[in-house]
Each structure stands twice: as C-alpha cells, then as structure tokens.
C-alpha positions in Angstrom: 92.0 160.3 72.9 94.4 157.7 73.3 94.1 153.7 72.1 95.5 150.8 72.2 94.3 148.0 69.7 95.4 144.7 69.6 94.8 142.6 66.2 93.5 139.5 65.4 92.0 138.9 69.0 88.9 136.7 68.8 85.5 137.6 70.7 85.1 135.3 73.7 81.6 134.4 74.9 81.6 135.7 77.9 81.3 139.1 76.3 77.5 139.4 75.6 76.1 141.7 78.1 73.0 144.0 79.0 73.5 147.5 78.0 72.1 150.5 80.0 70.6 152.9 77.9 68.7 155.5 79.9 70.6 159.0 80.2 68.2 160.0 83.3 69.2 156.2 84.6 72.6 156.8 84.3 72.7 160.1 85.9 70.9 159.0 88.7 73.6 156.2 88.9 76.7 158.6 88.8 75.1 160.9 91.2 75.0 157.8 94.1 78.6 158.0 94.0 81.6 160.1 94.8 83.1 160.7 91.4 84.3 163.9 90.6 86.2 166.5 88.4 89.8 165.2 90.1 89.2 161.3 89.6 90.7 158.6 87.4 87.3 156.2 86.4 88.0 152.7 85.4 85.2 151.6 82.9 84.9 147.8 82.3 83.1 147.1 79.0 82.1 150.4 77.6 79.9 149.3 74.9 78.0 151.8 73.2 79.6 154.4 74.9 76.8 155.8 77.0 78.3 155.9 80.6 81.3 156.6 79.0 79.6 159.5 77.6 78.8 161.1 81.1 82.0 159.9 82.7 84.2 162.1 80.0 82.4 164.6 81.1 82.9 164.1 84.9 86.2 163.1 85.5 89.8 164.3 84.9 90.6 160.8 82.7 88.6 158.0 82.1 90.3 154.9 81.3 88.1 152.6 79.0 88.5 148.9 78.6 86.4 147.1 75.4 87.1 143.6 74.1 84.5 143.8 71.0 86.7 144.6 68.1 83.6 146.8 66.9 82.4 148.7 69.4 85.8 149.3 70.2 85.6 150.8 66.4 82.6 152.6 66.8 83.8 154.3 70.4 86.7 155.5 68.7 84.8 157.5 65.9 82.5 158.5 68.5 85.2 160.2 70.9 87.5 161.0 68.4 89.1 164.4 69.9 88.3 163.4 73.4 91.1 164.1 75.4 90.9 162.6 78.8 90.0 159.0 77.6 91.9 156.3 76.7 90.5 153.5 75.2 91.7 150.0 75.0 90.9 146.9 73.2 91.9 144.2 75.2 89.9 141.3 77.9 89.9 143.3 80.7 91.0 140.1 82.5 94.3 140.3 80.5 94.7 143.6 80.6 96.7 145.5 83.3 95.2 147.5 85.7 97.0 150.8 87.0 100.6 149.7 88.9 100.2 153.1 91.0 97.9 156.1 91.0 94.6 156.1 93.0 91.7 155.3 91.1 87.9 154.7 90.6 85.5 151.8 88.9 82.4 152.8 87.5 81.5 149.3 85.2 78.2 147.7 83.6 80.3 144.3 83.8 79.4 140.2 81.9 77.4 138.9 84.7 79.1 135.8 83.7 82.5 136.6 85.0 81.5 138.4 87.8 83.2 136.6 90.5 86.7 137.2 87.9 86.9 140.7 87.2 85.8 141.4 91.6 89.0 139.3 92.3 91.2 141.2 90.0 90.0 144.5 91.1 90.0 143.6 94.8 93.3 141.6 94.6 95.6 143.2 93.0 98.3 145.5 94.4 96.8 148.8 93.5 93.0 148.3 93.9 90.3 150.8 93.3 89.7 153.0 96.0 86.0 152.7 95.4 84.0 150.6 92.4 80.4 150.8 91.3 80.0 147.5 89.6 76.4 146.3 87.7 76.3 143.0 89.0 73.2 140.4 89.9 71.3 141.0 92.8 72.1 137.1 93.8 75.9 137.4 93.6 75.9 140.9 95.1 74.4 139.5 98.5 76.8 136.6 98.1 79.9 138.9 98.1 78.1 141.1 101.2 77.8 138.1 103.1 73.9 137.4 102.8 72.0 135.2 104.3 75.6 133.6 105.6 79.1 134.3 105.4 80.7 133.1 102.0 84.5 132.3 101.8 84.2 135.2 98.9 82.6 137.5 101.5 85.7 136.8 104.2 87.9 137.8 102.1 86.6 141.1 100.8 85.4 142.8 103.9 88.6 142.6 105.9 90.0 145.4 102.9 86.5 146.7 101.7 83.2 148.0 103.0 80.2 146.7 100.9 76.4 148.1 100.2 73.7 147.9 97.8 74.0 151.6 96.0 71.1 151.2 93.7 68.1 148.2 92.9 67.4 148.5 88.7 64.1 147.7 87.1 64.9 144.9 84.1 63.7 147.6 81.7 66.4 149.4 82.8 68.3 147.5 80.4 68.5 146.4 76.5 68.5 143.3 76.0 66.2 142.7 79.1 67.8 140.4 81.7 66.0 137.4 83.5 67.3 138.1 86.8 67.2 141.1 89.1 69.9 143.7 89.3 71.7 146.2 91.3 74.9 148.5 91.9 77.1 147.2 94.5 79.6 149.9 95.9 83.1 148.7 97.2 85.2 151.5 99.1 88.3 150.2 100.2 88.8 150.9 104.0 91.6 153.1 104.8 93.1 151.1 107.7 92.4 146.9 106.9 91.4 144.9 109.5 93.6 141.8 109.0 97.0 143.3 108.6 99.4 142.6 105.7 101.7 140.8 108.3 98.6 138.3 109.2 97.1 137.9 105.9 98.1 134.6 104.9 97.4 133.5 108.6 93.7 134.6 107.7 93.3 132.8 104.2 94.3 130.1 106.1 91.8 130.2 108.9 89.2 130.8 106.8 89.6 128.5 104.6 90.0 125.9 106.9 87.3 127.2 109.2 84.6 127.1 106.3 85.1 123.7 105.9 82.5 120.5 107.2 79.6 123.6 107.6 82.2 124.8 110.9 84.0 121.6 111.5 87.1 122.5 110.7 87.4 124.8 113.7 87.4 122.1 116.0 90.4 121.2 114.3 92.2 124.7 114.7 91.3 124.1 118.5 91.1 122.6 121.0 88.2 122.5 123.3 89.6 124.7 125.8 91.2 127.1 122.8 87.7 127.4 121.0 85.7 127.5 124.3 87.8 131.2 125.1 87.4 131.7 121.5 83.8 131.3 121.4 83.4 133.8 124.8 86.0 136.3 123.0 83.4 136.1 120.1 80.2 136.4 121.7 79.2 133.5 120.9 76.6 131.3 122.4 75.1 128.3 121.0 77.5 128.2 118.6 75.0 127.6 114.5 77.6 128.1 112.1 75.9 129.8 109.2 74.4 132.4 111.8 78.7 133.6 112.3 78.5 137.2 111.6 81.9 138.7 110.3 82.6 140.9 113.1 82.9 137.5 114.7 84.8 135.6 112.3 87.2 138.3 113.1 87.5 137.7 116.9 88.1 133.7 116.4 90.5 134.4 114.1 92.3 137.3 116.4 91.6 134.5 119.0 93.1 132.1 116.7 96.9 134.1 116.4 96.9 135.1 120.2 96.0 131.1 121.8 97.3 129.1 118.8 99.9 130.6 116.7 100.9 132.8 119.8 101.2 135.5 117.3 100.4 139.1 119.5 98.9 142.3 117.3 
C-alpha cells in the first residue's frame, strides 16, 4: 500500500459524517454499479475502512482519500500489505484528482460539502467516468433537476446522465442522520450535448436565462427571436419552472443559430 501523509494539518468541521456499517448494505450497494476487476475507484472519506474493505477486493487500485489524521492511522495498520490501494491524507478538496487515466467514484461523502466535492469531480479536466456518491435525498433531486430545473442541474446534465441508484433506511447508518438518504449515480455521457466550442456560450445563457424566475430570456430576445424559439422548443404557454432540460437545450440551440448566428 502506498501513502501520503501530510503533518500538522488541522481537522476541519466539515469532516463529521455518517458512516455505513452494514457488510450486506454495502454489497448490495457495489452490486448497483458497474465496478469491476479492471477499474480505478475513487473513495472520498474512507473512514473506518469498510467500503474500502470491499473495494480492495473488487478493483485493480483503489485510490483512498482521508483527512482525519486518525483514521487515516488506523486504515493504514488495517491495510498494511494491501497492494492496490493508496491511501492519502489530505482534504479531498485540496487534493488532486487523476490528470489522466479513466476512473471511478464510489464515496460516503460530508453532506455538508456536497455541492463542493460534485463540482470538483464534474468540473475538472479528467472527471470520473461514473460516481456513486452518498448524498441527501434533497440535494440529489436538486442536482437531477427535481421539481424544476436548478442552475446546478443545467450544468451537469449537458456532460452527465443522473439517477437515483439506491433509497437508504437512516439505520443504515451510524451516527443516524435526520434527513433521508440515497446513492445518486453520475455516468458521464460519451458524446456531450453542448460542445466544448459552445460551452461558455451555455454558462452564459443559463445563467442569464435563470434569472427574474425566466425574465432574463426576454432579454436574450427579442419577441420575434423567442417566439421561433419557443415553437423550436415545444413550448406553449410558456411557466418557467415547468422548462424541462431537453428544452432548455433547444432555446439555447435556438439562442446560437438566431442570436449569436453561431451554426452547429
């Protein structure tokens, strides 16, 4: 096994999490997703070692990530000899993830930063092909879109499909948690639908779209543009929180072809 410790680093307070302890519960989990014998696993916040456990045991190299100086200790005497993992001691925030190389997340993350360790997965230069993250049921329907598109959601599904892989009991974990749980299961799609060319065009639209509950469309447009846009769209009777993502992604095709004049 390899390691990497870094001294002197002080515990933030974001690091308190619910651990899942059930071997059956954790089987089940691994055996929702695609993992395999050939795969490089990402795990966020190892803990007590008991995905890890299974994952060593799964994968060609798993690729560990702990902040808590000791469990970080106590994972090391516990895999001492275990070739295909390497273990790190860092804030997985700070810490860089692979430059090149495919790769998979399988993480029971800090609900509390959430929203921070999605956007460094999704947003970096060499995301995970696919990610199993241990996330609240709220911000999980958030990032999928649910009940309305989210300027979060808009910018994940262009690059990444999104489901619900598995729905916990709260005595699924230790300590118990106050708020209902699931897997979420990102796979990155193998052809993007907003190309690298466009992409800033799109963080544009969107973010200017989203804003005054739709209002700011009208200012993308004008009448006539939106009109065409709204028909290109398929929609009629235009409610903006009812905007499904398939059709945020005609106005904003709409949006390059009448506005910027910019052709596919």
């Amino acid at each position: 096994m390899s390691k990497n410790k870094k001294q002197g680093q002080k515990l933030p307070l974001w690091v308190s999490q619910n651990f899942l302890t059930s071997h059956r519960t954790i089987i089940k989990l691994l055996g929702r997703t695609t993992i395999g014998i050939h795969d490089h696993v990402l795990e966020i916040g190892p803990g007590k070692g008991h995905i890890t456990r299974l994952l060593v045991d799964k994968c060609r190299k798993v690729t560990a990530v702990e902040i808590d100086a000791r469990l970080y200790d106590k994972l090391l005497e516990k895999f001492k000899g275990t070739e295909n993992l390497h273990l790190y001691h860092q804030d997985f925030l700070q810490w860089r993830l692979p430059a090149s190389g495919a790769y998979k997340v399988f993480a029971n993350i800090p609900f509390c930063h959430t929203t921070a360790i999605l956007r460094k997965l999704t947003e970096s230069r060499n995301p995970p092909t696919e990610a199993w993250l241990v996330m609240e049921k709220s911000a999980a329907r958030r990032f999928m879109g649910k009940p309305r598109e989210t300027l979060r959601s808009l910018m994940l599904k262009p690059l990444f499909d999104l489901d619900i892989a598995y729905y916990f009991q709260r005595e699924d974990f230790h300590p118990k948690p106050g708020v209902d749980v699931v897997l979420i299961h990102l796979k990155k799609k193998t052809q993007p639908d907003i190309s690298p060319a466009q992409w800033r065009y799109y963080e544009h639209f969107v973010a200017n779209a989203l804003q005054g509950g739709g209002a700011g469309l009208g200012r993308m447009f004008n009448k006539r543009q939106l009109s065409r846009a709204f028909r290109e769209a398929t929609i009629h009777g235009f409610v903006f929180g009812e905007i499904i993502y398939v059709q945020w992604l005609c106005l904003f095709r709409s949006y390059c072809r009448h506005v910027l004049q910019i052709r596919d």
